[in-house]
C-alpha positions as a Markdown table, in Angstrom:
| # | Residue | x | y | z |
|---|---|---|---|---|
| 1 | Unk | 89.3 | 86.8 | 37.9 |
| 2 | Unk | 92.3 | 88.1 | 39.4 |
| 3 | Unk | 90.7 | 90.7 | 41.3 |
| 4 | Unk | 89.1 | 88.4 | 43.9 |
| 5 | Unk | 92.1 | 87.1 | 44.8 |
| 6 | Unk | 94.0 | 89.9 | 45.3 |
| 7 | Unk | 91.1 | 91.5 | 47.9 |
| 8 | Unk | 91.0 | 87.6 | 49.5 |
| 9 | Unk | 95.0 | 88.0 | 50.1 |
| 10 | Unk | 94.9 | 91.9 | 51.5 |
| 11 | Unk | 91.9 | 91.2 | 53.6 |
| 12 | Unk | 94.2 | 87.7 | 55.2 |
| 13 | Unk | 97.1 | 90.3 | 55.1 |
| 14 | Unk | 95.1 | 92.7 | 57.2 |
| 15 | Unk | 93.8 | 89.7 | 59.5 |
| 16 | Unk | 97.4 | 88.3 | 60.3 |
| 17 | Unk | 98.1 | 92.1 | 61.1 |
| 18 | Unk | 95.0 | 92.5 | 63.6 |
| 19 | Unk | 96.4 | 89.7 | 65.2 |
| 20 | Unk | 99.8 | 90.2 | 65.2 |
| 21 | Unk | 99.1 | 93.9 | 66.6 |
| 22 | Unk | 96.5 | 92.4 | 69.5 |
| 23 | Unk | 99.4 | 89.9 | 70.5 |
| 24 | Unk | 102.1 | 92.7 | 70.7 |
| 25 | Unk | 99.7 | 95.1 | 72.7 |
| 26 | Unk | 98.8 | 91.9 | 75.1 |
| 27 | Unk | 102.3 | 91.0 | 75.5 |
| 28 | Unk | 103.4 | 94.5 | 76.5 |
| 29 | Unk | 100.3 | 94.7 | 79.0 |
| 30 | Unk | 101.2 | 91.5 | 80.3 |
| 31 | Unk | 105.2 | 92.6 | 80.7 |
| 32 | Unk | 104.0 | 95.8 | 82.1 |
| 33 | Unk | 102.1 | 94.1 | 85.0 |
| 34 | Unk | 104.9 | 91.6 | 85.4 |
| 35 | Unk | 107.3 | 94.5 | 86.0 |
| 36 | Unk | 105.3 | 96.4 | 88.4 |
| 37 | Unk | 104.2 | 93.5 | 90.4 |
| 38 | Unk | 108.0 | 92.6 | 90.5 |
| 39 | Unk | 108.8 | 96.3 | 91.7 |
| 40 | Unk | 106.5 | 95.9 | 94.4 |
| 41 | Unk | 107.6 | 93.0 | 96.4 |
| 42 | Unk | 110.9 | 94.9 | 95.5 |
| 43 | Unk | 110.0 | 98.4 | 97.4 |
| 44 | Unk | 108.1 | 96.7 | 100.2 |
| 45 | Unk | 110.8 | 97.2 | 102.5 |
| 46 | Unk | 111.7 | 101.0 | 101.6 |
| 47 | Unk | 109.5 | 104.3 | 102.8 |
| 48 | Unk | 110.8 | 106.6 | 100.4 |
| 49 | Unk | 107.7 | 109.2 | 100.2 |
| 50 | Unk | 106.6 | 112.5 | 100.6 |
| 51 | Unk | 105.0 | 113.8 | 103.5 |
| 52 | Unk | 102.0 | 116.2 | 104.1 |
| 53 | Unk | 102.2 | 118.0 | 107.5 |
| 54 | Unk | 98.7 | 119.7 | 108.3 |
| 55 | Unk | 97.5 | 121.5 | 111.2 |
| 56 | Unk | 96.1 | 118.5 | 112.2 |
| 57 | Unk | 99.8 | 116.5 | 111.9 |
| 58 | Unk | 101.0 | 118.3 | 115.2 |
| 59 | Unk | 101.1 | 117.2 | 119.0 |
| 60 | Unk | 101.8 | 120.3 | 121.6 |
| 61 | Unk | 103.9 | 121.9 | 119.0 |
| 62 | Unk | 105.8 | 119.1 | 117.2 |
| 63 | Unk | 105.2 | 117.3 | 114.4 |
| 64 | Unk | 104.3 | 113.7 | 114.6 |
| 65 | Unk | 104.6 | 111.2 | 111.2 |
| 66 | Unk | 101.9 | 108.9 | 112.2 |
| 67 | Unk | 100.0 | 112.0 | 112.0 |
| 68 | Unk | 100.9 | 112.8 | 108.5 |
| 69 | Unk | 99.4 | 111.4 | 105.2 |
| 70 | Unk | 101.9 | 110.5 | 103.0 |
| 71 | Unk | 102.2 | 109.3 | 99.4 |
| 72 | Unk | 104.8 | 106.3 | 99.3 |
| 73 | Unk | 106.4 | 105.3 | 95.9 |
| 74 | Unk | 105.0 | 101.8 | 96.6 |
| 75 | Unk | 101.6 | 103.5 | 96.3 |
| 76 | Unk | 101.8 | 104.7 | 93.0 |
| 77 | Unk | 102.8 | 100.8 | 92.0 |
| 78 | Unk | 99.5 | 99.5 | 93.6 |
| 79 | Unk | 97.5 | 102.3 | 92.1 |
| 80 | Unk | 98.9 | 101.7 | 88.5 |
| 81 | Unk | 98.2 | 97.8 | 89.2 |
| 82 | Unk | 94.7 | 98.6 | 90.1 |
| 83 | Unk | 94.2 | 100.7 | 87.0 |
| 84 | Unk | 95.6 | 97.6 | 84.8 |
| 85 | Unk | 93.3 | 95.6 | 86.4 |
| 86 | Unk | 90.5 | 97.8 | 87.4 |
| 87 | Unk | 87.7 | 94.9 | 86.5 |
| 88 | Unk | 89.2 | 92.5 | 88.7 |
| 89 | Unk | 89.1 | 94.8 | 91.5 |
| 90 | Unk | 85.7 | 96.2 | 91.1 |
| 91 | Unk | 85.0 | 92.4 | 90.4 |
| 92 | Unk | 86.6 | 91.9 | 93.7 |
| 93 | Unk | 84.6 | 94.7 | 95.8 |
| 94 | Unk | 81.3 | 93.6 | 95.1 |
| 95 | Unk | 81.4 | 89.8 | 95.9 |
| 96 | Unk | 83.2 | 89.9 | 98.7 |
| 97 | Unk | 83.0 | 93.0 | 100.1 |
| 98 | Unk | 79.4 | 94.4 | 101.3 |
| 99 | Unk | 78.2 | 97.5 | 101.5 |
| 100 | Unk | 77.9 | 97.3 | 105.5 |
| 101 | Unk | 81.8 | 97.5 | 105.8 |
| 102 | Unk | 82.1 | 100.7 | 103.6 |
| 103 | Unk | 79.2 | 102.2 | 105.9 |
| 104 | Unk | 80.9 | 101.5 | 108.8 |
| 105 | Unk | 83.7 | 103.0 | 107.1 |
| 106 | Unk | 81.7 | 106.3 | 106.8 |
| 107 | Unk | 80.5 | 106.1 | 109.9 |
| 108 | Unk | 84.1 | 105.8 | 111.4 |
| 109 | Unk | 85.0 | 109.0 | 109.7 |
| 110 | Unk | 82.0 | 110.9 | 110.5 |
| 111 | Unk | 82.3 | 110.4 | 113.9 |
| 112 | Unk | 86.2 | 111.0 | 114.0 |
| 113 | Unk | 87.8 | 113.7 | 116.0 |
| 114 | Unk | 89.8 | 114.4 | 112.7 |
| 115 | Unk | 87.9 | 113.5 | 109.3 |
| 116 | Unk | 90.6 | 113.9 | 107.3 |
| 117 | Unk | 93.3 | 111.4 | 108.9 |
| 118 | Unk | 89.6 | 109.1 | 109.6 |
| 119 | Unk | 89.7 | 109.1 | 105.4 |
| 120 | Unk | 93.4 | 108.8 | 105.1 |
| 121 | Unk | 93.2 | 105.8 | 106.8 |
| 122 | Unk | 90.5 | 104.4 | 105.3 |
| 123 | Unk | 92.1 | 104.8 | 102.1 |
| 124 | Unk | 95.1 | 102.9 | 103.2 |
| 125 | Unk | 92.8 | 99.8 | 104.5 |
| 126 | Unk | 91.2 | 100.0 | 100.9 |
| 127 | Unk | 94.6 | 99.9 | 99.2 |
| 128 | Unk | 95.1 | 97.0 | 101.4 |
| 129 | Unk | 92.0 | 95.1 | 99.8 |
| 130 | Unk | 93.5 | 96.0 | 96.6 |
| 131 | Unk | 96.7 | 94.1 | 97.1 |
| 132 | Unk | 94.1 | 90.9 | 98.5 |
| 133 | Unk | 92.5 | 91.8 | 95.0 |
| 134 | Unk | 95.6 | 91.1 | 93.3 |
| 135 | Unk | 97.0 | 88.3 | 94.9 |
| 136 | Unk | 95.9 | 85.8 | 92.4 |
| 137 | Unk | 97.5 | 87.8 | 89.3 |
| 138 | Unk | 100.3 | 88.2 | 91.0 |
| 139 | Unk | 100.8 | 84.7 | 91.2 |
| 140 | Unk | 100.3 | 83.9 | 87.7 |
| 141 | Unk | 102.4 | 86.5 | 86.6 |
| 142 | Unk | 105.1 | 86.1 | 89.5 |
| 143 | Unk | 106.8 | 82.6 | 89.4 |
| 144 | Unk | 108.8 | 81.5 | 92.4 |
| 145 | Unk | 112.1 | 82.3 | 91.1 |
| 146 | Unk | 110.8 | 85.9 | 90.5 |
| 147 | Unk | 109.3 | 86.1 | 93.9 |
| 148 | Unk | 112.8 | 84.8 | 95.4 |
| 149 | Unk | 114.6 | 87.2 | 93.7 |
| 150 | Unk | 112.4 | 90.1 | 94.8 |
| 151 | Unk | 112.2 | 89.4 | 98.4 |
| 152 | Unk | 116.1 | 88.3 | 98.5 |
| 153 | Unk | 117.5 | 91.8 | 96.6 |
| 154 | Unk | 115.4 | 93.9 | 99.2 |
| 155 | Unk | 116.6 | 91.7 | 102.4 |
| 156 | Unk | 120.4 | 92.1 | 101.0 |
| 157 | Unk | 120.3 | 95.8 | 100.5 |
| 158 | Unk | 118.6 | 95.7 | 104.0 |
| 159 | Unk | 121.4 | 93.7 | 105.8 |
| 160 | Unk | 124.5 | 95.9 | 103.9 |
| 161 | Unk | 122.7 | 98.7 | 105.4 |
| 162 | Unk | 122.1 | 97.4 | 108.7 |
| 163 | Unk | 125.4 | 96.5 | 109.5 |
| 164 | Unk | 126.7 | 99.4 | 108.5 |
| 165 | Unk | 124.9 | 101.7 | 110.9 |
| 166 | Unk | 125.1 | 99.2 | 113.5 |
| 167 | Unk | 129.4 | 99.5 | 113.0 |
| 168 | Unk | 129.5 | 103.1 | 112.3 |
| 169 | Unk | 126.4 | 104.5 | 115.0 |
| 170 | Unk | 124.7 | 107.0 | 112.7 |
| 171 | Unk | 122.9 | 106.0 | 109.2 |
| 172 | Unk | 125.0 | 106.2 | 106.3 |
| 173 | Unk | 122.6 | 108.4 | 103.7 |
| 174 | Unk | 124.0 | 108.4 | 100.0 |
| 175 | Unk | 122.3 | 106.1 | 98.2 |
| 176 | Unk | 120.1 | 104.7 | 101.2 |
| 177 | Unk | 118.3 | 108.1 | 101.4 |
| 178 | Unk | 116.1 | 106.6 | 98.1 |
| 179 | Unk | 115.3 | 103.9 | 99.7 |
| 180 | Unk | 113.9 | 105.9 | 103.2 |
| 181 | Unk | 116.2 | 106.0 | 105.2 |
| 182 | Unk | 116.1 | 108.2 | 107.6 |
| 183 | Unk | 119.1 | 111.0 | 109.2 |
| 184 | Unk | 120.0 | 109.9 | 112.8 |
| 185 | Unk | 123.0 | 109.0 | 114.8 |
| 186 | Unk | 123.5 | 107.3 | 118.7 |
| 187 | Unk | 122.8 | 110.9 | 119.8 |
| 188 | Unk | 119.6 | 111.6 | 118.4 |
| 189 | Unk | 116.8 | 111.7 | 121.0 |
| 190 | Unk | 114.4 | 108.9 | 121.4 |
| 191 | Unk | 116.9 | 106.6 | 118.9 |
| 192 | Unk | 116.4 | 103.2 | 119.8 |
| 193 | Unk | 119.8 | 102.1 | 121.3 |
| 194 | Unk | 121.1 | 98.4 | 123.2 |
| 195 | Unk | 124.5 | 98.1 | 125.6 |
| 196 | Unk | 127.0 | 95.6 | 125.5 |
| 197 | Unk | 129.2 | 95.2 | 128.7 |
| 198 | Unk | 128.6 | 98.8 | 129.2 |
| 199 | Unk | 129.1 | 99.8 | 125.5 |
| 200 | Unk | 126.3 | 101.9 | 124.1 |
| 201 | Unk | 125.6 | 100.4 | 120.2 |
| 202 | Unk | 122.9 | 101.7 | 117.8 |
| 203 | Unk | 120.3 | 99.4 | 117.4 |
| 204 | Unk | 120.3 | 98.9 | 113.1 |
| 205 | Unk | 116.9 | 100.4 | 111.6 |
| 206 | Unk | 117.6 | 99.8 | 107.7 |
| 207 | Unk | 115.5 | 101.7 | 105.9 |
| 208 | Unk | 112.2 | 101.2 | 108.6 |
| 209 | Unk | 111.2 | 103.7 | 110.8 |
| 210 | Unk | 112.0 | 101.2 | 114.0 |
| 211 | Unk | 114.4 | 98.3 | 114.4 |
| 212 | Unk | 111.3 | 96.3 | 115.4 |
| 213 | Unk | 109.3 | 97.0 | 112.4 |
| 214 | Unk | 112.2 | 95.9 | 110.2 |
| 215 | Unk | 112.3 | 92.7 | 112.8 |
| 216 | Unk | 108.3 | 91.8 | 112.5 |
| 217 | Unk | 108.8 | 92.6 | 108.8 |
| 218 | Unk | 111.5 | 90.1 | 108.1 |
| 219 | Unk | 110.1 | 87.5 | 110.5 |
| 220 | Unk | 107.1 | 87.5 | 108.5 |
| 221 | Unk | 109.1 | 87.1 | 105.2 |
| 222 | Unk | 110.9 | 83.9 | 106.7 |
| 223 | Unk | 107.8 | 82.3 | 108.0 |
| 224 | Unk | 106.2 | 82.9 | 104.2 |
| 225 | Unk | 109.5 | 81.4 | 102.6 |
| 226 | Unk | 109.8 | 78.8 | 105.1 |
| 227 | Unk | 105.7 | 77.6 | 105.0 |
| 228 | Unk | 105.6 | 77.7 | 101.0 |
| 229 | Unk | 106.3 | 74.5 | 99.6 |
| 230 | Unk | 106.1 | 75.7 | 96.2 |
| 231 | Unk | 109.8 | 77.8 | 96.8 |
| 232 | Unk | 111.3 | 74.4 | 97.4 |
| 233 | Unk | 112.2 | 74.0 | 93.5 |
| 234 | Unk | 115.0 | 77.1 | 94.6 |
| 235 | Unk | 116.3 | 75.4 | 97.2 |
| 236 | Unk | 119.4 | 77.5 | 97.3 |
| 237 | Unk | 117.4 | 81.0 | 97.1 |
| 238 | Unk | 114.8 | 79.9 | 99.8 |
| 239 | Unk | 117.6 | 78.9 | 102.4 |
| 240 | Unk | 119.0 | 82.1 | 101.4 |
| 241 | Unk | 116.5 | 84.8 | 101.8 |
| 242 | Unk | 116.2 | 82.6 | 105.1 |
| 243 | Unk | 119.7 | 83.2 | 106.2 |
| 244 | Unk | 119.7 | 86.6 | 105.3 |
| 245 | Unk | 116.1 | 87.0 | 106.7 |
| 246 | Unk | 117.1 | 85.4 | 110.0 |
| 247 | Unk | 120.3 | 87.8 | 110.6 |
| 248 | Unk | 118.0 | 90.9 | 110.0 |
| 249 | Unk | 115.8 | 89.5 | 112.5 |
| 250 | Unk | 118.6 | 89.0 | 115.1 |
| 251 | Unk | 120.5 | 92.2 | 114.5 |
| 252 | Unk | 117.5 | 94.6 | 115.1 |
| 253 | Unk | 117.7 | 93.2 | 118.9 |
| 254 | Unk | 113.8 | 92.7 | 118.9 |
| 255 | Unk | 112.9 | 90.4 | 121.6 |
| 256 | Unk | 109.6 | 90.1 | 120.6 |
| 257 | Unk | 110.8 | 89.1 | 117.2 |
| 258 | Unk | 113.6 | 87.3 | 118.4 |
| 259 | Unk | 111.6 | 84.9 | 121.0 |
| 260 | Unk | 108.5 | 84.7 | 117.9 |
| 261 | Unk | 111.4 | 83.4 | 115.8 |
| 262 | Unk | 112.5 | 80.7 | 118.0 |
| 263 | Unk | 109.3 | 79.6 | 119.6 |
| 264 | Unk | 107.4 | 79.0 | 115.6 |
| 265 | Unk | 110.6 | 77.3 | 114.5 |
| 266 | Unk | 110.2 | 74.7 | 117.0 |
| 267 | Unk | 106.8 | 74.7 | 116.8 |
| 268 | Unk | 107.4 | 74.4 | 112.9 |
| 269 | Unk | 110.3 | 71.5 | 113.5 |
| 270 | Unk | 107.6 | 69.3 | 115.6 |
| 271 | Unk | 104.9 | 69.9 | 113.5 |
| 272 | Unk | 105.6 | 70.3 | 109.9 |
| 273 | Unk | 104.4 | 66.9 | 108.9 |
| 274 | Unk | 107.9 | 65.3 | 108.2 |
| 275 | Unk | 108.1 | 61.8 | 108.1 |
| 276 | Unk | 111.3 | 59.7 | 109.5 |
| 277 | Unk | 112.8 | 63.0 | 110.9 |
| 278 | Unk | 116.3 | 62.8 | 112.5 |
| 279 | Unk | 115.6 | 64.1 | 115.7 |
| 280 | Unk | 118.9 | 64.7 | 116.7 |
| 281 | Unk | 119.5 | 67.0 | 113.9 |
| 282 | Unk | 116.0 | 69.0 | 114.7 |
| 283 | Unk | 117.4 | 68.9 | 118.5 |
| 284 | Unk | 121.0 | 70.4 | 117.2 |
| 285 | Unk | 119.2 | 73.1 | 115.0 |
| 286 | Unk | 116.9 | 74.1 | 118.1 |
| 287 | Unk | 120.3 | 74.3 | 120.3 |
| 288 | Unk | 122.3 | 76.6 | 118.0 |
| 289 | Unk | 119.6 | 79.2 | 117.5 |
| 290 | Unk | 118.6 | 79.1 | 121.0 |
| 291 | Unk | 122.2 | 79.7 | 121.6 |
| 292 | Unk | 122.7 | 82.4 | 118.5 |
| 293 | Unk | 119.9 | 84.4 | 119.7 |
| 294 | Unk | 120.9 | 84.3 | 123.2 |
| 295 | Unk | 123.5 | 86.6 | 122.4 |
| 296 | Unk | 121.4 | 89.0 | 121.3 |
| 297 | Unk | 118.5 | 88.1 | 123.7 |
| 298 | Unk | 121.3 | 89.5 | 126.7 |
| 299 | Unk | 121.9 | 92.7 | 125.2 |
| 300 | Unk | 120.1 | 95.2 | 127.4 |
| 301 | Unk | 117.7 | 97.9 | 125.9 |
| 302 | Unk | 115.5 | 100.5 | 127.4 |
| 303 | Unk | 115.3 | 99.6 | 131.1 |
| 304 | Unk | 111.6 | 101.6 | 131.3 |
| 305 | Unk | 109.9 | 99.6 | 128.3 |
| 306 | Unk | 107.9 | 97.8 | 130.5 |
| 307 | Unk | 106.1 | 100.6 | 132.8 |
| 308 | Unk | 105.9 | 102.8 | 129.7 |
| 309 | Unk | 104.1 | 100.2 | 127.9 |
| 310 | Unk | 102.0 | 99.2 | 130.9 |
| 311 | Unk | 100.6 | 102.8 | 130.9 |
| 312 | Unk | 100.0 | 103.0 | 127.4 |
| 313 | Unk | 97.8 | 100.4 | 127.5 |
| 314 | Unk | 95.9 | 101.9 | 130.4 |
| 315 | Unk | 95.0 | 104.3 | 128.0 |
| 316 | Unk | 94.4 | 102.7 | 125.5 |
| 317 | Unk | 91.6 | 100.8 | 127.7 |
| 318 | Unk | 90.0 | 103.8 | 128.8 |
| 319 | Unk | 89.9 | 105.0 | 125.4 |
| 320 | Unk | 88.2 | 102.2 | 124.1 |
| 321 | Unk | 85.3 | 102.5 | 127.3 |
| 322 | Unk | 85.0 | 106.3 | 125.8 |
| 323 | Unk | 84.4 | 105.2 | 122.5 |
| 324 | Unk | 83.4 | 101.5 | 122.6 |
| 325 | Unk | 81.1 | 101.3 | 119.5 |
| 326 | Unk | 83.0 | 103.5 | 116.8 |
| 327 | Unk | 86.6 | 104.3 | 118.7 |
| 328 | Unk | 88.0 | 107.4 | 117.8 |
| 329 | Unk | 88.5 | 107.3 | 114.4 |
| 330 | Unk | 90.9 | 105.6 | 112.0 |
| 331 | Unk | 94.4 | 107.1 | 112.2 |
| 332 | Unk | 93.3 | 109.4 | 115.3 |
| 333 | Unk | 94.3 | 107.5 | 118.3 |
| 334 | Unk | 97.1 | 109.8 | 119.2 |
| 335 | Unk | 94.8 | 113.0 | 118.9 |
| 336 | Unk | 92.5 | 110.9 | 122.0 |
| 337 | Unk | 95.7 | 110.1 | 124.0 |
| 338 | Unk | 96.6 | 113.4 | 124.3 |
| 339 | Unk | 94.3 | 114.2 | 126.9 |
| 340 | Unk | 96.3 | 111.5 | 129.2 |
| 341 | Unk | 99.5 | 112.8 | 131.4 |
| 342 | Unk | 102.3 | 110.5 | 131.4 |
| 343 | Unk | 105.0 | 109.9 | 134.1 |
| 344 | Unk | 107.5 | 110.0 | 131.6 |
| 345 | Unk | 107.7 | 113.6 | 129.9 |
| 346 | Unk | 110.7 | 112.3 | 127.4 |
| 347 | Unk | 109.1 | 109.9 | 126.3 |
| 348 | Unk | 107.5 | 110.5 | 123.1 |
| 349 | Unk | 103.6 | 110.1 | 122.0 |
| 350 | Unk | 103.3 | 107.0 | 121.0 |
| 351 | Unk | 100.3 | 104.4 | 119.5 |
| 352 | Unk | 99.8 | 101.5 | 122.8 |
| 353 | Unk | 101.9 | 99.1 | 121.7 |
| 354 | Unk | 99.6 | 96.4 | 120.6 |
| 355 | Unk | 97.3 | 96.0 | 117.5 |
| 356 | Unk | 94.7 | 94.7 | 119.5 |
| 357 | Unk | 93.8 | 97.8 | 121.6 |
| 358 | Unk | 95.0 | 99.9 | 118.7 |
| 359 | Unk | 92.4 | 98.1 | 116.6 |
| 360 | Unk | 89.7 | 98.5 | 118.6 |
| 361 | Unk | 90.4 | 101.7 | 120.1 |
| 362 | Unk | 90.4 | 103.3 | 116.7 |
| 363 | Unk | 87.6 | 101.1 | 114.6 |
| 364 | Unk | 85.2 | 100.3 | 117.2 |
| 365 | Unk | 84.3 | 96.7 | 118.1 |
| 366 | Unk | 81.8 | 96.9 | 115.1 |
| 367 | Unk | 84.4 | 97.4 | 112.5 |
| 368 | Unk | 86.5 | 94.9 | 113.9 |
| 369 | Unk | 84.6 | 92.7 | 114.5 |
| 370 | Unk | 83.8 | 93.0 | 110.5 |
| 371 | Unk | 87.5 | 92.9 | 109.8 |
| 372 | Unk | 88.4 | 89.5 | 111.9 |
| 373 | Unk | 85.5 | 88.2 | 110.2 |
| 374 | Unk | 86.7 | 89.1 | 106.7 |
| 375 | Unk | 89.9 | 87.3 | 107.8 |
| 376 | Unk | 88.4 | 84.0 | 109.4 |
| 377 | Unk | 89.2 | 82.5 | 106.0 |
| 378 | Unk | 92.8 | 82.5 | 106.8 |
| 379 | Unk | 92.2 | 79.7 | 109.7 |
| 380 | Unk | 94.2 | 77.1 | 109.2 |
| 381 | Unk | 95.9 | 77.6 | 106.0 |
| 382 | Unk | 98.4 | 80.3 | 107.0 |
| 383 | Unk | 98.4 | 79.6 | 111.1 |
| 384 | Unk | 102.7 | 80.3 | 111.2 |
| 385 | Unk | 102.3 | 83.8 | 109.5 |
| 386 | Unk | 99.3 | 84.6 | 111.6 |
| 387 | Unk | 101.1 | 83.6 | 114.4 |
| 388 | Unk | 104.2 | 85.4 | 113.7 |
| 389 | Unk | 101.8 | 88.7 | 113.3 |
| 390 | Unk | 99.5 | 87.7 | 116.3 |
| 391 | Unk | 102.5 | 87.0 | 118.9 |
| 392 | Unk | 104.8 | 90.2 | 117.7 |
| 393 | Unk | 101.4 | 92.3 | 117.6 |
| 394 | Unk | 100.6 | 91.6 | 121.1 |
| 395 | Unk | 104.1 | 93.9 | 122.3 |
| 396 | Unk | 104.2 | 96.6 | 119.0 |
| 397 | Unk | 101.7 | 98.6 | 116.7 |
| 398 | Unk | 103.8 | 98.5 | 113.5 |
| 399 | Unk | 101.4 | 95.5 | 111.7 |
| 400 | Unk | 98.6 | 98.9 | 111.6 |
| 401 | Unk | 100.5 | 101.9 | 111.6 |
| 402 | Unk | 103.6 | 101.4 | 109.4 |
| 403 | Unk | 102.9 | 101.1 | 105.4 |
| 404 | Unk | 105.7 | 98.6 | 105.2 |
| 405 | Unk | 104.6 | 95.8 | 107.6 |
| 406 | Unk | 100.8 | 96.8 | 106.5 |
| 407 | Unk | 102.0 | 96.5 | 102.9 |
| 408 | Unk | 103.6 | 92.8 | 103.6 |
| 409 | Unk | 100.6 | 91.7 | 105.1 |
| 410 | Unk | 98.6 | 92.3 | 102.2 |
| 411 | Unk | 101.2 | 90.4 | 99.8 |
| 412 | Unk | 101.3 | 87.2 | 102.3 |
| 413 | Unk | 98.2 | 86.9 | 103.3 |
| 414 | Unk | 96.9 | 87.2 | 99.4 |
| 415 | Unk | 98.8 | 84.4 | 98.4 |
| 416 | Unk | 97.7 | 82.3 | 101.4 |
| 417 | Unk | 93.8 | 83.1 | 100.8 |
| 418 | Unk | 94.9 | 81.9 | 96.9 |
| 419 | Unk | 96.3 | 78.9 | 98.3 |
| 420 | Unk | 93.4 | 78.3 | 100.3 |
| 421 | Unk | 91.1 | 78.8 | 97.4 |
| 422 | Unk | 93.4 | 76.5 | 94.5 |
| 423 | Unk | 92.1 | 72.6 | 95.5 |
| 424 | Unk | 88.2 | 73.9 | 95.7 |
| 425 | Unk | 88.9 | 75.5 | 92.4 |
| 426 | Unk | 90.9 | 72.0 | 91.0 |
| 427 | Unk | 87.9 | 70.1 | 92.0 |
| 428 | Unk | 85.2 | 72.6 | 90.2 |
């Protein structure tokens, strides 16, 4: 009789065990993800990566890095999120995205002047989708504190650095080199610089390639913190990684970023749907940053911007009348412009600076068109950050052909399409 109950209690014993084990292997998934989801709002703003020049990475004899693939440490993050999470993404790909968009993605590279760079970027718009793929797990396993805390530690590292090559002319290295950034001083050819009565200053780059991608990248980050009315229950976080956010945006001396800034925040103070606002205190705010960023706004930069841009885009819209139906080829846009002389033989080849052109110059109007209407569903939900990407995109290419604003779009606009989708699943 005893017998029975001694295989009843080692077959509970093995039960509680099964269950015990399936917890502790879920829990350290689950920590896992947490972790690297954490790690990648934290690396968003660094480019430390290692680059592949190929025959096909060189203009007239010099190497260009838009030209280059390159492996970022933020790409082995998404990758090892995607293989955590591999059904969601398949599950992902085949409801909403159609087999027409990876044909046209074929196409694109068969037609290509360069297939390889046609495939590298095709990759990166695929590691894009992945990141929209992931935006709802990263919610559940990101609160808002954690989401703060990732955005703030980057933007403070960020702002240290900033000000320090902005006082000392020249990056600092060290430490910073793990983070991207890159060796260059007030001398360096091509460095982006502004004058004060008559004094020459570095413009800051942080760890970005450009002082204007590290401006569009932060203004994006404010207008995300700002918009989100979920970050409210950190009050003291929010307003911070907006403080800090706002001075990053003023330091890099982007006027595009700098006059985006100013003209959302008013439209933002009008708008916002506050009831019983004091308007003299939204009058006041608008005052002191029109005045703040004045300061900045007066600093004088490269006194050519404006005809070298002009003739970028004329090239850009004869490239697009070459290739109207396919463009050129993801990622080969330079490879085209080549075949254009410029009137200014220092200045170096360069994307036309606006995403627009770029867009469609490289993609086609078919692709595209596909892509805007894979976005529509952002319309009216996120209007600030589209504006802040639209407005800023319209004078620079860096929202298409730097990994860290590309990267930052995915991560915004995942949340807002999860936003978007939380009251129609409430109601189901």
């Amino acid at each position: 009789m005893k017998k029975p109950e001694k295989t009843k209690k080692t077959s509970k014993h093995y039960s509680e065990t099964r269950v015990a084990r399936s917890f502790s292997a879920s829990w350290r998934i689950r920590m896992t993800e947490a972790t690297l989801f954490f790690t990648l709002i934290l690396l968003l703003p660094t480019q430390l990566g290692r680059h592949f020049f190929f025959p096909f990475s060189y203009l007239a004899g010099v190497r260009v890095d838009y030209l280059s693939p390159t492996l970022y440490l933020i790409d082995i993050v998404i990758f090892l999120l995607a293989l955590f999470n591999i059904k969601a993404v398949f599950k992902f790909f085949s409801e909403k995205i159609s087999g027409f968009f990876f044909g046209l993605l074929t196409l694109n590279i068969i037609f290509a002047q360069s297939w390889p760079l046609a495939l590298y970027g095709s990759v990166r718009i695929i590691e894009f989708l992945i990141i929209i793929a992931l935006g709802k797990k990263m919610l559940s396993y990101l609160n808002e504190k954690l989401l703060l805390i990732g955005f703030l530690s980057g933007a403070f590292i960020e702002l240290m650095l900033s000000i320090l090559q902005f006082v000392f002319k020249r990056s600092i290295q060290g430490p910073f080199y793990f983070i991207g950034e890159r060796l260059f001083s007030l001398a360096t050819p091509g460095i982006a610089k502004t004058t004060f009565s008559g004094i020459e200053f570095l413009r800051p780059y942080g760890s970005f390639s450009h002082p204007n991608s590290m401006a569009g990248f932060y203004l994006l980050v404010y207008f995300f913190v700002l918009t989100r009315k979920s970050l409210d229950r950190y009050l003291w976080l929010k307003y911070l990684l907006l403080l800090v956010s706002t001075c990053l945006i003023f330091i890099s001396f982007s006027k595009a970023a700098i006059l985006t800034f100013l003209l959302l925040n008013v439209l933002y103070l009008f708008f916002s749907g506050r009831k019983n606002f004091c308007r003299v205190c939204v009058a006041a705010r608008i005052v002191v940053m029109f005045f703040v960023a004045s300061i900045f706004l007066l600093a004088q930069g490269d006194p050519l911007t404006a005809p070298k841009r002009l003739e970028l885009i004329g090239n850009a819209v004869e490239i697009i009348k070459k290739y109207p139906l396919f463009g050129v080829g993801l990622n080969n846009y330079l490879l085209e412009q080549t075949s254009f002389a410029s009137k200014f033989p220092l200045f170096f080849n360069q994307p036309v600076h606006n995403i627009f052109l770029l867009l469609v110059g490289e993609a086609g109007i078919v692709l595209t068109g596909f892509i805007l209407y894979f976005f529509r569903k952002l319309f009216p939900s996120s209007i600030f950050l589209l504006l802040a990407v639209v407005v800023t995109g319209l004078f620079d290419h860096y929202w298409l052909t730097l990994v860290q604003n590309f990267l930052l779009m995915g991560v915004v606009f995942s949340t807002a399409l999860q936003d978007r989708d939380a009251p129609a699943r409430s109601r189901r």
